[in-house]
C-alpha positions as a printed Julia matrix, in Angstrom:
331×3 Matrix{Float64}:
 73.86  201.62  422.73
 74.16  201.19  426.34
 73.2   198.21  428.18
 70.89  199.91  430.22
 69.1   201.07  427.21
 68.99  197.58  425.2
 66.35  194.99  424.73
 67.78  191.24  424.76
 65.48  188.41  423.74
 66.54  185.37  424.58
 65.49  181.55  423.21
 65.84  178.65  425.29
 66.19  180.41  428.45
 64.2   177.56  430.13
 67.65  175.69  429.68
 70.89  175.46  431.18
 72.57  177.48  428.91
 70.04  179.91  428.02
 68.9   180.53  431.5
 72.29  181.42  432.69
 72.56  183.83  429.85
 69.81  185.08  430.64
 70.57  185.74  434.56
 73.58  187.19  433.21
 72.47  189.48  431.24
 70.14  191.11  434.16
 73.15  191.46  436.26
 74.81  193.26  433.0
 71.96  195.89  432.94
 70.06  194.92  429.69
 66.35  194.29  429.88
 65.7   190.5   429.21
 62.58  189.01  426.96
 62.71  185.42  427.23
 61.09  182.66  424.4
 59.46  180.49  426.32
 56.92  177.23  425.68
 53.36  176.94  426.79
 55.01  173.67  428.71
 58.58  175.27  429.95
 59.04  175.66  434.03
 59.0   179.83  434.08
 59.91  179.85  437.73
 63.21  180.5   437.59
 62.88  183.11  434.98
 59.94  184.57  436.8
 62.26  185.31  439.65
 64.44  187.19  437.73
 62.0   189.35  436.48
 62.56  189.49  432.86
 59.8   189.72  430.36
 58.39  186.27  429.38
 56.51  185.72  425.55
 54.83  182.95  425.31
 55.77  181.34  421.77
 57.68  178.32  419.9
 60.3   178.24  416.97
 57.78  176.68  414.94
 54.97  179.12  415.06
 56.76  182.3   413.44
 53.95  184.86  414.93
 55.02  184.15  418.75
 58.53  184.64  416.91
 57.58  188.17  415.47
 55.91  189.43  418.79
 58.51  187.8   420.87
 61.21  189.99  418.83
 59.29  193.24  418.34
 61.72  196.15  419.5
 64.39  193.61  420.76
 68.27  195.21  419.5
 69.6   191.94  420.53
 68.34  188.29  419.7
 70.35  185.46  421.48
 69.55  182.33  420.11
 70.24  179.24  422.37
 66.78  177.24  421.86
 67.57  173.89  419.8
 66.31  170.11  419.77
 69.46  168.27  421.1
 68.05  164.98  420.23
 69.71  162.05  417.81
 66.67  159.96  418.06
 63.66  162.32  417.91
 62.34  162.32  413.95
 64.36  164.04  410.92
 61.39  166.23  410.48
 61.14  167.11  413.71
 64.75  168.11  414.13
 64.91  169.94  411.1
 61.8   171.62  411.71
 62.99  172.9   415.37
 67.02  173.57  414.52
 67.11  174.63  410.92
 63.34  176.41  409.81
 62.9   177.32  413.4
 66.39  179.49  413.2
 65.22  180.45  409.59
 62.07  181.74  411.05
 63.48  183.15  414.06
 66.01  185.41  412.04
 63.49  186.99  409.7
 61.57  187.48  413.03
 64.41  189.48  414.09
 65.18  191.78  411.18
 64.95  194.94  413.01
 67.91  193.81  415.33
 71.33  194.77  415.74
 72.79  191.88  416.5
 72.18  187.88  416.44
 73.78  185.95  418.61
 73.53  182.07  417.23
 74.72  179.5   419.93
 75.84  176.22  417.47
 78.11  173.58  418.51
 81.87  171.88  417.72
 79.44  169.07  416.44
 79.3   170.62  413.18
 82.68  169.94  412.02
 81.63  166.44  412.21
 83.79  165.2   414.65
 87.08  164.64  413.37
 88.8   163.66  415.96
 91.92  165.97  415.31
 93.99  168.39  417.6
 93.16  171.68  417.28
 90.54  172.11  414.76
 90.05  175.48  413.7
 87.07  177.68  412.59
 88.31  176.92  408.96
 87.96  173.08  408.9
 85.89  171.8   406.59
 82.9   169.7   407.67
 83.0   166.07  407.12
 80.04  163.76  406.3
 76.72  163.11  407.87
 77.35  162.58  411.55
 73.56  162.66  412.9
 70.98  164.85  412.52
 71.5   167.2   415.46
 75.13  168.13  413.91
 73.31  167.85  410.46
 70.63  170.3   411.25
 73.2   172.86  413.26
 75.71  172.88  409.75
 72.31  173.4   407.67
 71.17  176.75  410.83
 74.34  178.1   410.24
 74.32  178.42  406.13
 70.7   179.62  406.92
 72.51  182.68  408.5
 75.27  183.16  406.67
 72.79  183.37  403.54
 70.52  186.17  405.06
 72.6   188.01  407.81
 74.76  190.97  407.76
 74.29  190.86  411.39
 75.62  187.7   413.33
 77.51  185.9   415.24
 78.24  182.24  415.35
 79.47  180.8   418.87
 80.62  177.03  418.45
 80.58  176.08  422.17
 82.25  172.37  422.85
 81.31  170.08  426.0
 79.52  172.89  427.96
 79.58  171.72  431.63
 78.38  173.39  435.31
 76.27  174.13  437.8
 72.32  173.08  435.84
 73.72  170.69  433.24
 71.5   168.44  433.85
 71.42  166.79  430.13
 75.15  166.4   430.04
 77.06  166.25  433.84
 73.32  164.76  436.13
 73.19  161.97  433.61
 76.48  160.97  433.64
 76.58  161.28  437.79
 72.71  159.05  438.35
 75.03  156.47  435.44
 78.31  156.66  438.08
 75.78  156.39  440.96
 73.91  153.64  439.57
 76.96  152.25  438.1
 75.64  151.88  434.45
 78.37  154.17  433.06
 79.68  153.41  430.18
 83.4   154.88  428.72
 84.19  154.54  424.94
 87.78  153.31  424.41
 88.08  153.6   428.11
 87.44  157.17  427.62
 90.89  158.42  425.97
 89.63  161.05  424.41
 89.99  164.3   425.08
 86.5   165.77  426.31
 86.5   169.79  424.85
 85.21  170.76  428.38
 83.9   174.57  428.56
 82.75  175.97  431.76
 79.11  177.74  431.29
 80.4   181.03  433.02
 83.5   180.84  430.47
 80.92  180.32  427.65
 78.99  183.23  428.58
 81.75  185.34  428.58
 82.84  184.75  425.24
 78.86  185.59  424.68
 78.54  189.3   426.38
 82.15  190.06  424.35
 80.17  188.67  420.94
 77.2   191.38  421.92
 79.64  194.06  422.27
 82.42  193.66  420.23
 82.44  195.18  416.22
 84.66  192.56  415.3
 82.44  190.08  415.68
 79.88  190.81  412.96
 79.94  187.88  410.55
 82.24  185.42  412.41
 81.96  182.03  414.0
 84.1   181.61  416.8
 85.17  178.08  418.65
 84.51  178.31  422.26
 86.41  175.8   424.45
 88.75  176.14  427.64
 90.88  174.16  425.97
 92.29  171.44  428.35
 93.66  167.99  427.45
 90.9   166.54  430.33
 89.93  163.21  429.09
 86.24  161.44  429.83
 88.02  159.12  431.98
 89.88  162.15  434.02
 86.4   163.87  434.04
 84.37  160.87  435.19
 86.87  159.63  437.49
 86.4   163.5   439.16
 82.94  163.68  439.41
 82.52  159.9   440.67
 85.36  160.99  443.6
 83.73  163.76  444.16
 80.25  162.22  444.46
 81.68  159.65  446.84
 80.64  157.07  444.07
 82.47  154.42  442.11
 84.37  155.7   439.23
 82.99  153.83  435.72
 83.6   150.63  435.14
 82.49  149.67  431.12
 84.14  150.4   428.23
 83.12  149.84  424.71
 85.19  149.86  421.58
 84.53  152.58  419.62
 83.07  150.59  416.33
 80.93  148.26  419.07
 80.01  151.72  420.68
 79.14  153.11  416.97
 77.13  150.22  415.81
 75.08  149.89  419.38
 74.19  153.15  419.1
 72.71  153.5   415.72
 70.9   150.51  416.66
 69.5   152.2   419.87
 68.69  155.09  418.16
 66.41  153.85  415.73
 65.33  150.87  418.06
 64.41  153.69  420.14
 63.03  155.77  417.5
 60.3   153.12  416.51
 59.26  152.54  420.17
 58.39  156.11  420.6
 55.61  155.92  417.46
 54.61  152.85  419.12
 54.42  153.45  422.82
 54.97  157.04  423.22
 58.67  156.66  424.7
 60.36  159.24  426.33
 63.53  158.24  427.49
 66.58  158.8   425.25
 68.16  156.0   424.23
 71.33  154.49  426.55
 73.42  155.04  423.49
 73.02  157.25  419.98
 75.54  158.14  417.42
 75.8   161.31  418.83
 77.31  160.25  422.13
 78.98  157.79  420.83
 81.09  160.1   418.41
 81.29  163.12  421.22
 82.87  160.4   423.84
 85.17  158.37  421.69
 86.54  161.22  419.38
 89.03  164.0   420.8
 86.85  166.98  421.32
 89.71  169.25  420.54
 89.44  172.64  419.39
 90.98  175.94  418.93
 89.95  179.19  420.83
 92.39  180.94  419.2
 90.47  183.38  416.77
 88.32  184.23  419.92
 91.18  185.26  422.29
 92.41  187.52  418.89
 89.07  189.02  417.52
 86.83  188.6   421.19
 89.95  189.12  423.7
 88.49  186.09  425.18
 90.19  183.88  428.15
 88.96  181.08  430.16
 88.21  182.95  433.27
 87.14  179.95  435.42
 89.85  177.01  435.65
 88.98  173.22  435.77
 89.64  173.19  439.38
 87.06  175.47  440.3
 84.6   175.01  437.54
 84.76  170.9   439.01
 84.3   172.12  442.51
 80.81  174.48  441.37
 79.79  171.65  439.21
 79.93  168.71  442.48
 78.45  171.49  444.6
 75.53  171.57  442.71
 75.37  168.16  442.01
 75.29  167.18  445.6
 72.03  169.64  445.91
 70.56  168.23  442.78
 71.06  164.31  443.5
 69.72  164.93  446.7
């Protein structure tokens, strides 16, 4: 089937991720639905032009009319969130996925966008597709293992992209906190941030994604998606605070103190929001505690064989597109 004559839906295309997919796939020639929330901001996607259904991974009729006809589903839409209830995350990443892919039945394809954090972060060079899954880490990595037996269990039909530190132009969650924490110089390194961040430029993500659609050989595999360079947090924080014109971080944390501080937030955190209807995350979880003070390094490998993947975009000029937009966005 021919781009021109295929129907993409697309989850989480409110998001960084998802919206860029989404933008992408219009300049590929597909026709775009796009999953989004009663709440979401639709003006970027209503300048595009793609087709909108109004739904939520929890309600599995928006799900069914959001997918009728679609031959590709490309899944991005998940509750990053250490703090937020079990029962919520579950209920979003793991039954919400469940839902989605009996929603999408009639398709050819299903693209499922999980995460490096499911091998529990190890901490080891060059972790492979193959390496078995430690431990609880916290419930977001928890609830992506859980999504992914979900579709190995039921699908004949898709494809598992394991995306590490995903960074650019609209990563807001990930790069515009950590630049307002170097601007407001609350920043805070773990170890003095030694380990190796598993950066992966959006663009270089979404490549691997179009050669998932396309390519045969990736029916029934999960694939590690990473540019693979030995950039540290401290190299990567020390960039964007130069770049910014800001100081570069100045607090460091020993990994255990880091550990323990933010478990505590976390559930600290978690209590308040019952109480007082909190929104802010909290300045420290277990999840960003283990992502910043274990090496984030994994193998592409079994993408550039099966995919004929590369890193198209370099650090150099992924950096400079990521302070460009920053500058815009901090105003």
């Amino acid at each position: 089937m021919s781009a021109e004559g295929a129907l993409c839906l697309v989850t989480g295309a409110s998001g960084f991720i998802g919206g860029r997919l989404a933008e992408r796939l219009v300049q590929a020639r597909y026709s775009v639905r796009c999953l989004v929330r009663p709440s979401s901001d639709r003006s970027r996607l209503q300048r595009l032009g793609v087709q909108l259904a109004v739904g939520d991974l929890t309600d599995p009729a928006s799900l069914a009319a959001a997918a009728d006809g679609c031959d590709y589903v490309l899944h991005c839409a998940a509750l990053v969130s250490d703090w937020a209830t079990a029962r919520e995350i579950v209920r979003a990443n793991v039954e919400g996925t469940s839902q989605l892919l009996a929603a999408s039945s009639g398709a050819r394809r299903f693209i499922h966008l999980s995460t490096t954090d499911v091998y529990g972060h190890p901490g080891t060079a060059a972790v492979e597709e193959t390496h078995p899954a430690a431990g609880f880490a916290n419930w977001y990595a928890h609830t992506k293992r859980q999504a992914e037996r979900e579709l190995r269990a039921a699908a004949t039909h898709s494809v598992i992209l394991r995306p590490a530190t995903v960074y650019g132009p609209g990563s807001v969650e990930v790069v515009g906190a950590i630049a307002r924490a170097l601007q407001n110089g609350s920043m805070l390194l773990v170890d003095r941030g030694r380990a190796i961040a598993g950066l992966c430029y959006v663009e270089n993500l979404l490549d691997a994604t179009l050669l998932a659609l396309r390519e045969e050989t990736a029916v029934g595999e999960a694939f590690n998606i990473s540019d693979g360079l030995p950039v540290t947090w401290r190299r990567f924080t020390d960039d964007l605070a130069d770049g910014l014109g800001c100081r570069r971080a100045r607090f460091s944390l020993p990994y255990p103190a880091a550990a323990a501080s933010g478990f505590a937030l976390e559930h600290a955190y978690r209590l308040l929001r019952r109480a007082t209807r909190l929104s802010s995350p909290p300045l420290l979880s277990r999840q960003a505690v283990q992502v910043l003070g274990r090496d984030q390094d994994f193998s592409a490998r079994k993408a550039r064989e099966l995919l004929g993947w590369q890193p198209r975009i370099g650090y150099d000029e992924g950096l400079a597109a990521t302070l460009e937009w920053l500058a815009q966005w901090l105003g």
